[in-house]
N, C-alpha and C positions, 0 to 999 in steps of 0.2 A: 576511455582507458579503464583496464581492470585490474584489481588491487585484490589481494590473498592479505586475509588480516590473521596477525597470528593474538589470541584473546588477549591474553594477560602481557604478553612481552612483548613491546615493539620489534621490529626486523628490520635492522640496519642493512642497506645493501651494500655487498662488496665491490669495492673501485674491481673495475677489470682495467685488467694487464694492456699494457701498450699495444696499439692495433702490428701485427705484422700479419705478410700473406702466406700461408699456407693452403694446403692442399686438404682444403675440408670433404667430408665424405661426401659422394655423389646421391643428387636426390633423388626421389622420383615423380614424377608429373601424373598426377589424373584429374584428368578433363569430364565435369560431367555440365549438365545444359547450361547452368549460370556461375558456375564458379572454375578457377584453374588452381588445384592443391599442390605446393610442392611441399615434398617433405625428405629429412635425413633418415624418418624411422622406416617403416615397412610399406607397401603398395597395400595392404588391407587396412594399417589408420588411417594412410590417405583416402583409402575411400571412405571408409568411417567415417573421416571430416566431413569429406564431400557430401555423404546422406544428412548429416545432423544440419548443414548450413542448406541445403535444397527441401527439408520439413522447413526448419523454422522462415525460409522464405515463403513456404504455403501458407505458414500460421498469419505471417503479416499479408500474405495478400486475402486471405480470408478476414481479418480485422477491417482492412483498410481497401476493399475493393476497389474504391475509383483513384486510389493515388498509385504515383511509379515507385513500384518495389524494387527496379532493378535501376544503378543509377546507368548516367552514359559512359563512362569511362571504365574498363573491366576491373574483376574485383579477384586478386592474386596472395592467395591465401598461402603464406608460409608456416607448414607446422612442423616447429621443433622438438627435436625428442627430449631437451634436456635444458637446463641453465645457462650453461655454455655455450650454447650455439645461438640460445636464443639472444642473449644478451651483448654478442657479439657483433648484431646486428641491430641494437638501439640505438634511436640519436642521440647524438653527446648530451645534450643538455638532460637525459635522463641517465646518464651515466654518474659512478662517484658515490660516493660516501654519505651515507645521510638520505638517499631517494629512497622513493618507495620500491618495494619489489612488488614486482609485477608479473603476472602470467599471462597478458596478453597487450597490445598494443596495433592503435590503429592510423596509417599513416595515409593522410587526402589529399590530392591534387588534383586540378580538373583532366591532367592525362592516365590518370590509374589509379587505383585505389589499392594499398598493400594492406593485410590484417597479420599480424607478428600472432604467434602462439606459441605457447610452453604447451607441452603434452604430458610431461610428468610433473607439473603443478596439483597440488592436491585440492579436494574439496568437494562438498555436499556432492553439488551437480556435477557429473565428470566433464559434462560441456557447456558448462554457465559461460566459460571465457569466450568461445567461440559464440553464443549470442548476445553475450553482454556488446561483444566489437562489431557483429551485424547491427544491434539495434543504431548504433552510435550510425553504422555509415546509413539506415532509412532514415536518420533523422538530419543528413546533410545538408541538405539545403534550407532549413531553419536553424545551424548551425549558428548563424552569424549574431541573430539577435537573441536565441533561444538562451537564456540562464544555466550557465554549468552546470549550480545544483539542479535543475532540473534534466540537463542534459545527461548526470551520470547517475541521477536516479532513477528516473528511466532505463536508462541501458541493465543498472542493479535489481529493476521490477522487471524486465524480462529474462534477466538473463539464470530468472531461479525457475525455467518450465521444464515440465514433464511432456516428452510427446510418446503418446500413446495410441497405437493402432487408428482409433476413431475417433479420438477426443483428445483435448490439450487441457495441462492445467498451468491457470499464467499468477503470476503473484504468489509465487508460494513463500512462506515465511523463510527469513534465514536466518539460521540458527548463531551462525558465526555472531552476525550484526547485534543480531537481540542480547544474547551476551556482554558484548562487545559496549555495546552502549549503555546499559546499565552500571556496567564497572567505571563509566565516564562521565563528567559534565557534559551537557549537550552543548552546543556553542548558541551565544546567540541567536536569533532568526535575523534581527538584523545587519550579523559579520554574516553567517550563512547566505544569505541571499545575492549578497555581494562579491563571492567570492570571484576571482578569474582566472586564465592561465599563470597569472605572474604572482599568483598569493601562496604562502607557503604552506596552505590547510589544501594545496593541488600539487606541491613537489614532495612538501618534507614526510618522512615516514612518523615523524612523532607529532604531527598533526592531520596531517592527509589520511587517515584511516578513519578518525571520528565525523572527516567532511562526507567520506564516501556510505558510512553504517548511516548517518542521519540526511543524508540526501534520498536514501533509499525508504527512511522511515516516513520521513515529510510528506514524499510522493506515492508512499502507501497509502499510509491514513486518508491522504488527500483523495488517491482515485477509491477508494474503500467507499468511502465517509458519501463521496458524490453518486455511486450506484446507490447505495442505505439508501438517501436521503431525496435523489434523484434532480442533482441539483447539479450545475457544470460548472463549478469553480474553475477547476482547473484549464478545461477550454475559455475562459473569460478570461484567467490571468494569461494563458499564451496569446489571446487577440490583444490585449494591451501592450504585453513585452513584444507583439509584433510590429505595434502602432510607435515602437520609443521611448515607451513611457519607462521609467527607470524600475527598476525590478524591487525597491522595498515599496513604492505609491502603487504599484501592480499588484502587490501584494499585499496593500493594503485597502487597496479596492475589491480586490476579489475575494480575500479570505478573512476582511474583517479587522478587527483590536488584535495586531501581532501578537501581545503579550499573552493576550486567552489562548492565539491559537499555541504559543511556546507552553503553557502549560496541558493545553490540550494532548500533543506531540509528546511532553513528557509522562503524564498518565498510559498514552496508547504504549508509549516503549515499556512502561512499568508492571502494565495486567497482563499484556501478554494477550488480548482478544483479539487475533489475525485473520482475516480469510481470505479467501483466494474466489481466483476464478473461473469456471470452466465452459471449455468453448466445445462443442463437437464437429469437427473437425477431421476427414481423414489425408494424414500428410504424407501416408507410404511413397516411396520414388522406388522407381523401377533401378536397382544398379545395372543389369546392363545396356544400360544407355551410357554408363562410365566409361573412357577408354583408359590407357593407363600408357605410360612408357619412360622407361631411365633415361636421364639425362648422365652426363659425358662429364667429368672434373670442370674442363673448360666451362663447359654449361652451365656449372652448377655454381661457380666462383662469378660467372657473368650477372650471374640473375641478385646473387651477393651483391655486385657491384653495385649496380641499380639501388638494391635497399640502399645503400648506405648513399647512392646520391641523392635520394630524394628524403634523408634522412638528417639532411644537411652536414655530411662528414665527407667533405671535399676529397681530402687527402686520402683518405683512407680507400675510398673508392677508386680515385686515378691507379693510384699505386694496384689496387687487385682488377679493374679493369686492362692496363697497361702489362701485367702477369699474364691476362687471359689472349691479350693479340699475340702476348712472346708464343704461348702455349700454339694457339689458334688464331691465326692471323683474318683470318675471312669471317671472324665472329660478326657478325652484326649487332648482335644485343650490345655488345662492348662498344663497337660503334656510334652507337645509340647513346650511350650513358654518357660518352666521354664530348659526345656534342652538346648531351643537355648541361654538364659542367662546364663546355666552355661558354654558351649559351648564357647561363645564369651571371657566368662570369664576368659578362659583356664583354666577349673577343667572338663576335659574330662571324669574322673569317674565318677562323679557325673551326667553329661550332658547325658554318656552312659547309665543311669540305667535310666532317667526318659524317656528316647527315648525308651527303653526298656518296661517301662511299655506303653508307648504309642501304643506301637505294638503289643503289649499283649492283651489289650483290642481291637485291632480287627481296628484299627484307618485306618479309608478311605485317610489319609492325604500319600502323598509321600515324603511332607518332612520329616516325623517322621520314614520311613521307610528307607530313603537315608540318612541320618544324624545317626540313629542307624549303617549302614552301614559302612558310613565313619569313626568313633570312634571304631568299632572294625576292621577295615578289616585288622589290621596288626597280628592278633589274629590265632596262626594255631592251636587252639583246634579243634578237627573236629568238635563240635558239632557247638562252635560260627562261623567255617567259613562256614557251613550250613547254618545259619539263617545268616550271612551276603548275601549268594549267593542269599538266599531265597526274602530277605528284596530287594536288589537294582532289582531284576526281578520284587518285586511286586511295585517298585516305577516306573519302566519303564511302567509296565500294567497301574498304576492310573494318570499318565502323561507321555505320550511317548512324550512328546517334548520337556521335561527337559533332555538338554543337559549331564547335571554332571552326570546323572545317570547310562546315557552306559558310561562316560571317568572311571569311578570308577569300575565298573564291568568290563571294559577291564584290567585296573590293577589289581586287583584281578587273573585275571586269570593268567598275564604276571608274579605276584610273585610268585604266585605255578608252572609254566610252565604245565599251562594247558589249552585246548580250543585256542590253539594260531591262530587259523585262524579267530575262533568269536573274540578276543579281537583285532583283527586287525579291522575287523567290525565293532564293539562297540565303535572305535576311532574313525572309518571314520565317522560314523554314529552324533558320538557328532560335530564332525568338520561341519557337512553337517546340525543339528539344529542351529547352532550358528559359522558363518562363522568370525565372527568378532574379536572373543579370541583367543590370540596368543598363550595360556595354553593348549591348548587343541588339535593345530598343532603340539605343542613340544612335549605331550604325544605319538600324532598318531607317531611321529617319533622314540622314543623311543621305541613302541612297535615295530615296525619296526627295530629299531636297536638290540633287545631282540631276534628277530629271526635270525638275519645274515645279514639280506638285508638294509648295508650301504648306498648303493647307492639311495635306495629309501628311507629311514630315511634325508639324504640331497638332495633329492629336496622337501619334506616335506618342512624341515625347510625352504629352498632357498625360496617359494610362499609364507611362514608366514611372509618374511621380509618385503612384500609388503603390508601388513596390521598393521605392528607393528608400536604403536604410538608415540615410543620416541626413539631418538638414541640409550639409552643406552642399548634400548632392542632389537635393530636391530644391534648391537655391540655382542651382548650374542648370537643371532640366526649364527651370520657367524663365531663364536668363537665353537659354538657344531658343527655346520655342517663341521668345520673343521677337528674336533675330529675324527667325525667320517668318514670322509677319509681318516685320518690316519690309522682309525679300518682298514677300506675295504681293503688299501692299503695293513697294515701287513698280512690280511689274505689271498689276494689272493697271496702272496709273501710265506707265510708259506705253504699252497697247493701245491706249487710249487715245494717246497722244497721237501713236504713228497714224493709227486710222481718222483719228483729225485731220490729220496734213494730208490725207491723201483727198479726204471727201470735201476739206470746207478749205477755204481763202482766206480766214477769220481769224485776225492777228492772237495768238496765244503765246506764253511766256513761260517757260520754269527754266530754272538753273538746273545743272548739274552737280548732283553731293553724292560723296558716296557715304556708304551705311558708319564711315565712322563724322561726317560731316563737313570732311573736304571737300572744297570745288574740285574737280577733275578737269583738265582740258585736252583736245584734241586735235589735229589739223588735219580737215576730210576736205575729199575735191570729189563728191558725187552726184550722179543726178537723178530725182524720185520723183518718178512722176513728171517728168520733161525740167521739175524746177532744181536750182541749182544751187547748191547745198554748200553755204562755206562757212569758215568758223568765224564769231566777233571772238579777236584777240582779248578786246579790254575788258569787253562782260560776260566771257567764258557761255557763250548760248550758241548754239547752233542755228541756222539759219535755214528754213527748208522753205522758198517762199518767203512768207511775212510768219511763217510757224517757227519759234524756237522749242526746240525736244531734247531731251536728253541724249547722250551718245553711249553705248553701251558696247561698242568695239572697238575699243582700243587695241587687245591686239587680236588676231585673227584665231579663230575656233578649230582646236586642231588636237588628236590625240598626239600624247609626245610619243617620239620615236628614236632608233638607236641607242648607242650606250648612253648612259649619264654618266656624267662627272661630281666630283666633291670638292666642296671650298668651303673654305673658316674663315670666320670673321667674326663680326657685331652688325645686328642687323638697324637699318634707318630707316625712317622715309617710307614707314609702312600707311597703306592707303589700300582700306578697301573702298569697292561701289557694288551696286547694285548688277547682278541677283550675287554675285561671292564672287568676284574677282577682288585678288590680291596685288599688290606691288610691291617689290620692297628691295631696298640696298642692302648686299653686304659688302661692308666697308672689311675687307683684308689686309695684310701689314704693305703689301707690295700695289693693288688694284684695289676698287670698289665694282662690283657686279650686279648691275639691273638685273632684277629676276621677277617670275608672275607666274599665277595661277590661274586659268578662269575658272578657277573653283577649289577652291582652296576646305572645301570639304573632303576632296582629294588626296590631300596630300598626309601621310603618314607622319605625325607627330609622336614625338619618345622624349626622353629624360636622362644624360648621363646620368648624374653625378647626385641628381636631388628629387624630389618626389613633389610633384604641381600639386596646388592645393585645389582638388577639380579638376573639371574638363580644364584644355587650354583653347584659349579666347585668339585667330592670330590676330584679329583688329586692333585690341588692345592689351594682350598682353608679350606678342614677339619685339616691339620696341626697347633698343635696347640691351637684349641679350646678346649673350654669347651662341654661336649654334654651329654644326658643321650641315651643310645643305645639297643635299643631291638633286642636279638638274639637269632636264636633256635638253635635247637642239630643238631650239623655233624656226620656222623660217620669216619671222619679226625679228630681222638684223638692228631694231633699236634696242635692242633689250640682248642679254647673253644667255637665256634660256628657263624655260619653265623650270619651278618647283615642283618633284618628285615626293619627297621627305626634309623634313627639319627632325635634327635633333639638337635640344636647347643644353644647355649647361650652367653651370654656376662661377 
């Protein structure tokens, strides 16, 4: 986020007026290779924008040649011509009395990426805002562990460049800050280093300006100090803050005695001896590769909408999405918006039907396409699991580098057991757009574990440990990969067995347990091998000859088929075995319902009402809850029907 410091007076922002809808001016759209500009002011700042953000992407790919400059979700740049319009569209929680004023703002989610900008915000650089909000969204996916202060000191170290015909100048001093700091105590390096989203040296205006002048000094002096000197502090402190390690011990490993460095930092703000740096560089873009075209009031209140729902302003969005279907009924964007609100909302019905119409109408968006997808794909009527197979291929065509789209479409395929070679692909494939999400290693491993091949579902997980960003979830990684060595372990032990009984006469023994260490039993009338296979009732072993083996079919192997059904209850009497078969009772106020899985890595698990601490476990942790469970028809008339999905509750 970027902040406009006014020197000597703070700048209290003004509360804006109660949201109502109106008929704001129509914008205009240009499209140029990596970015989509809309703006209320003229077709020549929108392309203006559009050149200064298509340089400074050359400038980072010339920096940083082997990393991804461009992320997977597009990146929809709103540029306001004025206060009003621009603030009209900030999330609530920056709204009100007391925030900082801001000229620009940057809002992330893994389906889009929006950049907010004021155009008549003043200042040194006329488009510092617009790279200060680029740097923020190259630096997304170190987002999570990355240190604020260093996250907006950065974005404040690039966002003061000159691009020049052949050559870039990056770090240039700012004039504001040096100022600006001087007339101020610096704050600690200790509260500095700490600070996060929820501290008020990052909301309030009469603190959050000296965070942002000295985040920018810190990580001047810093990358300054490491060219002079030719030493890589600062890449040492980002491998620790990457490794967990807490940001003042990272900081005190890498840059030494804090208190030298704090008077170091206040010397560098005091002499004034700045340099910059210069890259040669040529970042010219061709404009007409830009196209350009006005959008329609409807259009222009729809694409509003959106901000504001992913801006977390509920209300204010239905209400001008809900303006735009009265206006234009066949909007799609609105569509769109008014699914992802119910969606978030958890009224999945309702979220499925307007995704529904979104795709109906022929909607070029892939979120409308993958979102339709995810709301039905637990659905085995043949027709909706067509139009889901349908839907996520055509979100993969309209953005192949949106990751969720193959991880969903490889499930899909892994609950029907179908396509299992592509859903292995479609795993790798999302691991290999987005190396950074540990969700998505666990999948690959899962589909991997749905096929047989243990061994290779834990070393999956084993290389996701090294990217997972908090213990508790590098706890969960070596907790399944343990699981399933136990899988591999019974099965290659039961293999053994069977080919025993078929080759040798030679009495052998093991019980049946399954992976949570119940006996499991069975009653089989078969014959293997000419010999005649029945169960001992009292010591639960199967009898194949003088061989007792394991039993590993309880119920018959079969993808589920037709509708599924919903039932609530409390779940009992859970029992998994070997390789992931499940069992379990729900006990409802009227019936109790045998249900099963044979593979219960299958089955799609959620969360009303509360947030699982981790993966969920079902062997040991579905006993007991509350859940409502979608199952379809076996043709194992002992049991009322596979599990689909659990969702648990509180």
């Amino acid at each position: 986020m970027k902040t406009k410091l006014c020197l000597l007076l703070l700048c209290v922002a003004i509360a804006i007026p109660a949201w109502s809808v109106e008929n704001a001016a129509p914008m205009v759209e240009v499209q140029s290779p990596h970015f989509t500009i809309l703006t209320n002011s003229s077709e020549k700042q929108g392309r203006h924008v559009a050149d200064q953000l298509e340089r400074m992407r050359s400038v980072f790919h010339t920096l940083f040649p082997n990393a991804t400059v461009d992320p997977n979700s597009p990146i929809i740049v709103l540029a306001l011509k004025d206060k009003k319009s621009f603030e009209s569209l900030l999330p609530g929680d920056r709204q009100g009395k007391g925030q900082l004023t801001l000229a620009g703002y940057f809002m992330q989610s893994p389906e889009k990426n929006y950049i907010l900008l004021r155009l008549d915000a003043e200042g040194e650089h006329p488009f510092d805002t617009v790279y200060h909000e680029y740097t923020h969204l190259q630096f997304r996916k170190a987002a999570e562990w990355m240190p604020l202060w260093m996250n907006e000191g950065e974005a404040e170290f690039f966002q003061n460049t000159t691009l020049e015909n052949k050559e870039v100048l990056l770090g240039q001093p700012s004039v504001n800050d040096i100022l600006y700091l001087r007339q101020q105590k610096l704050i600690p390096l200790q509260t500095l280093l700490t600070v996060d989203a929820s501290s008020p040296y990052y909301h309030e205006e009469n603190k959050g300006s000296i965070f942002y002048s000295e985040s920018w000094a810190l990580t001047h002096y810093l990358m300054v100090t490491d060219k002079i000197e030719h030493t890589q502090r600062v890449l040492d402190y980002l491998a620790l803050m990457s490794q967990h390690v807490d940001s003042v011990t990272a900081a005190q490993k890498a840059f030494g005695d804090l208190t030298v460095l704090q008077h170091k930092l206040q010397d560098y703000v005091s002499h004034g001896d700045y340099k910059m740096f210069r890259v040669m560089a040529d970042t010219r873009v061709d404009e007409n590769t830009f196209t350009a075209k006005p959008l329609t009031g409807p259009q222009t209140n729809a694409v509003r909408a959106d901000v504001l729902a992913y801006g977390d302003r509920e209300e204010d969005a239905k209400t001008l999405a809900t303006s735009v279907l009265h206006d234009d009924p066949s909007n799609t964007q609105a569509f769109e918006t008014m699914g992802y609100l119910a969606f978030r909302g958890g009224n999945h019905q309702e979220a499925g039907d307007w995704y529904e119409k979104a795709v109906q109408g022929n909607s070029q968006s892939y979120i409308a396409h993958y979102y339709f997808a995810v709301i039905n794909i637990d659905s085995y009527d043949p027709k909706t699991s067509a139009q889901v197979e349908a839907s996520l291929r055509a979100a993969i065509k309209l953005n192949p580098q949106f990751a969720p789209s193959y991880e969903e479409l490889a499930v899909f395929y892994v609950q029907r057991r179908r396509n299992e070679q592509e859903a292995h692909m479609l795993s790798v494939q999302a691991v290999q757009l987005d190396p950074a999400n540990v969700s998505f290693r666990i999948n690959a491993a899962n589909v991997l574990a749905s096929q047989g091949n243990y061994d290779a579902a834990v070393q999956v997980l084993e290389a996701a440990e090294k990217i997972a960003t908090t213990p508790n979830s590098v706890a969960s990684l070596r907790e399944q990969a343990a699981q399933m060595q136990e899988f591999a372990k019974r099965k290659q032990e039961n293999e053994q067995l069977q080919a025993s009984a078929k080759s040798e006469n030679a009495p052998v023994e093991t019980t049946l347990a399954g992976a949570n260490g119940v006996v499991r039993t069975q009653q089989a009338d078969v014959t293997v091998d000419g010999s005649q296979v029945q169960q001992d009732t009292k010591t639960h072993k199967l009898l194949i000859g003088k061989v007792a083996v394991n039993n590993l079919t309880k119920h018959p192997d079969e993808t589920p088929s037709g509708p599924t059904q919903i039932a609530s209850g409390i779940i009992h009497g859970v029992q998994c075995s070997s390789p992931a078969t499940l069992d379990l009772n729900l006990q409802g106020t009227k019936a109790t319902l045998a249900l099963y899985s044979g593979n219960y890595f299958r089955i799609e698990y959620s969360a009303l009402n509360f947030t699982p601490e981790g993966e969920i476990h079902p062997c040991k942790d579905l006993e007991g809850m509350k859940a409502k469970i979608a199952y379809a028809a076996s043709s194992d008339k002992t049991v009322a029907g596979q599990v689909v999905s659990i969702e648990l509750s509180k």
